[in-house]
N, C-alpha and C positions, 0 to 999 in steps of 0.2 A: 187569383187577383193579387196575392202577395209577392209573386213574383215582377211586379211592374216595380216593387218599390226596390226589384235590382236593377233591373233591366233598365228604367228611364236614366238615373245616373249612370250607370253602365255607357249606355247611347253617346251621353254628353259629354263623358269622359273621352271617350273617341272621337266624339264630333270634337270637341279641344285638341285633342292631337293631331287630329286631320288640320284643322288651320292654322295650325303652330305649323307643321311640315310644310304648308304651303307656304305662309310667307316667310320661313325661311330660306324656301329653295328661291323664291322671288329676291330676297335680299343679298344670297348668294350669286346671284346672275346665273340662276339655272334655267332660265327662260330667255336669254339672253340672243345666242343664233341657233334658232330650231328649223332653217334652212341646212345649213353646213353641214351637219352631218349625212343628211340624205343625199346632197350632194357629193362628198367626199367619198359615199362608200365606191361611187361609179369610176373612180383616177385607180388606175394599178400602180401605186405608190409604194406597196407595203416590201420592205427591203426581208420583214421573216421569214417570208415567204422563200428568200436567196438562198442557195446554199452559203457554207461561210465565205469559200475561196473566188464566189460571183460578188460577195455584200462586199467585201476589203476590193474585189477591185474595182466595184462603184466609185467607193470613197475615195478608192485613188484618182480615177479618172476626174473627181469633183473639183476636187483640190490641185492647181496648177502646183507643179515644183516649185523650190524657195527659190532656184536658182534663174528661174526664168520667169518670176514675177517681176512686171514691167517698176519703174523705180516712181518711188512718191514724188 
């Protein structure tokens, strides 16, 4: 029986940290788009995955030359 009089503050103490964490993450906008990830994992975007000399010539290919950007 004298173990309750650890245990219930124990509980509550936890039970307080659990809703500290939660409206944090809520104030953080970690609830924010919990579509987009699931979504995202399905696009084969990820450039790590490149070796280095395919990831450099991505980047090239992205990026027009300076010299044949059309003029402002």
């Amino acid at each position: 029986m004298s173990i309750l009089y650890l245990l219930i503050p124990l509980s509550l103490i936890l039970l307080g940290l659990a809703v500290w964490a939660f409206f944090w993450a809520v104030k953080h906008d970690q609830f924010e788009d919990l579509e987009g990830p699931a979504h995202r994992i399905l696009f084969d975007d990820d450039d790590n995955d490149l070796p280095p000399e395919q990831r450099a010539e991505r980047k090239n290919r992205a990026k027009p030359p300076r010299d044949q950007e059309p003029p402002p």
